[in-house]
C-alpha positions as a Markdown table, in Angstrom:
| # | Residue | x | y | z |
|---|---|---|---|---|
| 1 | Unk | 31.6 | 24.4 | 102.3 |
| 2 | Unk | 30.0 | 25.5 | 105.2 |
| 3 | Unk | 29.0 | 22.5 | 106.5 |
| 4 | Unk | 30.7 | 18.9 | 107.1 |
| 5 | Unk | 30.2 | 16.1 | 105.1 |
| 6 | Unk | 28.3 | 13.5 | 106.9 |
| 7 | Unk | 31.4 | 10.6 | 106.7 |
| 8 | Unk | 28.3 | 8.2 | 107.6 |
| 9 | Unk | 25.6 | 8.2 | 110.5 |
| 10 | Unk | 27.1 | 5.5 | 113.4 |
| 11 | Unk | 29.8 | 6.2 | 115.4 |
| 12 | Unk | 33.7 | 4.9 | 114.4 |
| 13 | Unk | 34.7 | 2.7 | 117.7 |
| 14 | Unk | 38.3 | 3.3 | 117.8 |
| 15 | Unk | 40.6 | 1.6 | 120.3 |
| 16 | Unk | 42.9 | 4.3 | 121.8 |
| 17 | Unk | 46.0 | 4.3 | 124.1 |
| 18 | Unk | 45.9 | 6.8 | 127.2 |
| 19 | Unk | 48.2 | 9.4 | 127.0 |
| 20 | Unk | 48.1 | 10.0 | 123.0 |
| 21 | Unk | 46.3 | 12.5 | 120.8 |
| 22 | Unk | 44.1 | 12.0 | 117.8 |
| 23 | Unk | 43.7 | 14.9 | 115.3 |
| 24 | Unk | 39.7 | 14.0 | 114.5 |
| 25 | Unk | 38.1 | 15.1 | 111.3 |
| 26 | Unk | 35.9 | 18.0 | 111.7 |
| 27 | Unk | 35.2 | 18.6 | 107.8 |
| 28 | Unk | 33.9 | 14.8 | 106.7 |
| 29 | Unk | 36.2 | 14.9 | 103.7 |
| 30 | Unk | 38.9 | 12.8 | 104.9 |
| 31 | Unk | 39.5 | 9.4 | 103.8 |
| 32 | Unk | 40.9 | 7.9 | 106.9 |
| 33 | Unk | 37.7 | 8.5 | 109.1 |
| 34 | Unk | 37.4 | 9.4 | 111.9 |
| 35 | Unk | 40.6 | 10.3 | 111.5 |
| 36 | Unk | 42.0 | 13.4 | 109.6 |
| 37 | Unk | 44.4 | 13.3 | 106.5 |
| 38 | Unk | 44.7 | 16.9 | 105.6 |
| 39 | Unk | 41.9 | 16.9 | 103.2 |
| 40 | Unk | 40.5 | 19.8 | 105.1 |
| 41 | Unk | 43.0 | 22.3 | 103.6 |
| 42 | Unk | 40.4 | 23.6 | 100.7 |
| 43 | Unk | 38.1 | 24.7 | 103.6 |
| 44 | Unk | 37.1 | 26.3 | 106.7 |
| 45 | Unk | 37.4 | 23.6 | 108.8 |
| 46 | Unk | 40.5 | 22.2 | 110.9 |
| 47 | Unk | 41.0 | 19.2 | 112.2 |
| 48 | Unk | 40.2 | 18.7 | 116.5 |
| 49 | Unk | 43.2 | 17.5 | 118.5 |
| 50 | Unk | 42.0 | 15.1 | 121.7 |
| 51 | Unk | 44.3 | 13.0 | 123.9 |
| 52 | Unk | 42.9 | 9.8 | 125.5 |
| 53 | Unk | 43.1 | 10.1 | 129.1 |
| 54 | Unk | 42.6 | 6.1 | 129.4 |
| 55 | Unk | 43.3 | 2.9 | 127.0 |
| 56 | Unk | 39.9 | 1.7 | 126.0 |
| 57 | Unk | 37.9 | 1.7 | 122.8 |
| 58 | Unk | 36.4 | 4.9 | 122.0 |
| 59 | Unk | 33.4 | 5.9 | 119.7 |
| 60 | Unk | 34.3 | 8.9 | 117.4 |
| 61 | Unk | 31.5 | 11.0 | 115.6 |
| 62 | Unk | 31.2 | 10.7 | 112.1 |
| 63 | Unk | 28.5 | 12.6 | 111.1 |
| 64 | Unk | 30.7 | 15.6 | 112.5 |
| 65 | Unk | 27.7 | 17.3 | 113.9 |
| 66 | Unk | 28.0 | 16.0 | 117.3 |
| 67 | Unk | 28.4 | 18.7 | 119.9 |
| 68 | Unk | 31.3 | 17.1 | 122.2 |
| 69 | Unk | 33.6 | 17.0 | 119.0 |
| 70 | Unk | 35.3 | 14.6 | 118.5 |
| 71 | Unk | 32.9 | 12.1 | 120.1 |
| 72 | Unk | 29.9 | 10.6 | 119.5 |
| 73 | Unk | 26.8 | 12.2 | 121.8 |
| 74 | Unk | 23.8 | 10.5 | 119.3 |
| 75 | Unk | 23.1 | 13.8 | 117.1 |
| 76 | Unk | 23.3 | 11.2 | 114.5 |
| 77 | Unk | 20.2 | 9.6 | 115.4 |
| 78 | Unk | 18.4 | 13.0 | 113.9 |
| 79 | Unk | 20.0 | 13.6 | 111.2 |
């Protein structure tokens, strides 16, 4: 697998609490998007920790080809 599986083309809006980290998924595989559940093991890719430096919602890429992993910057839109 050498690249991720597109989880689907939005952005996941995720309400997050300052202070506390996220592992995103980098891989697409995972079945609690954006979010990873170790489904990643069987390839190359590994899950990207972030902490939320303020309490507010939050969109998270999911077509994991956004280049400010782990969120959303519209790569999407091209895909």
């Amino acid at each position: 697998m050498n690249e991720p599986k597109i989880a689907q083309k939005a952005p996941i809006p995720v309400d997050v609490e300052a202070g506390k980290t996220y592992f995103w998924c980098a891989c697409g595989l995972s079945a609690n998007q954006p979010f990873c559940d170790g489904s990643h093991k069987t390839t190359a890719f590994r899950p990207v920790a972030w902490t939320a430096p303020e309490s507010k919602s939050t969109y998270f890429c999911a077509c994991k080809h956004t280049k400010k992993q782990p969120l959303c910057d519209g790569t999407h839109k091209t895909l």
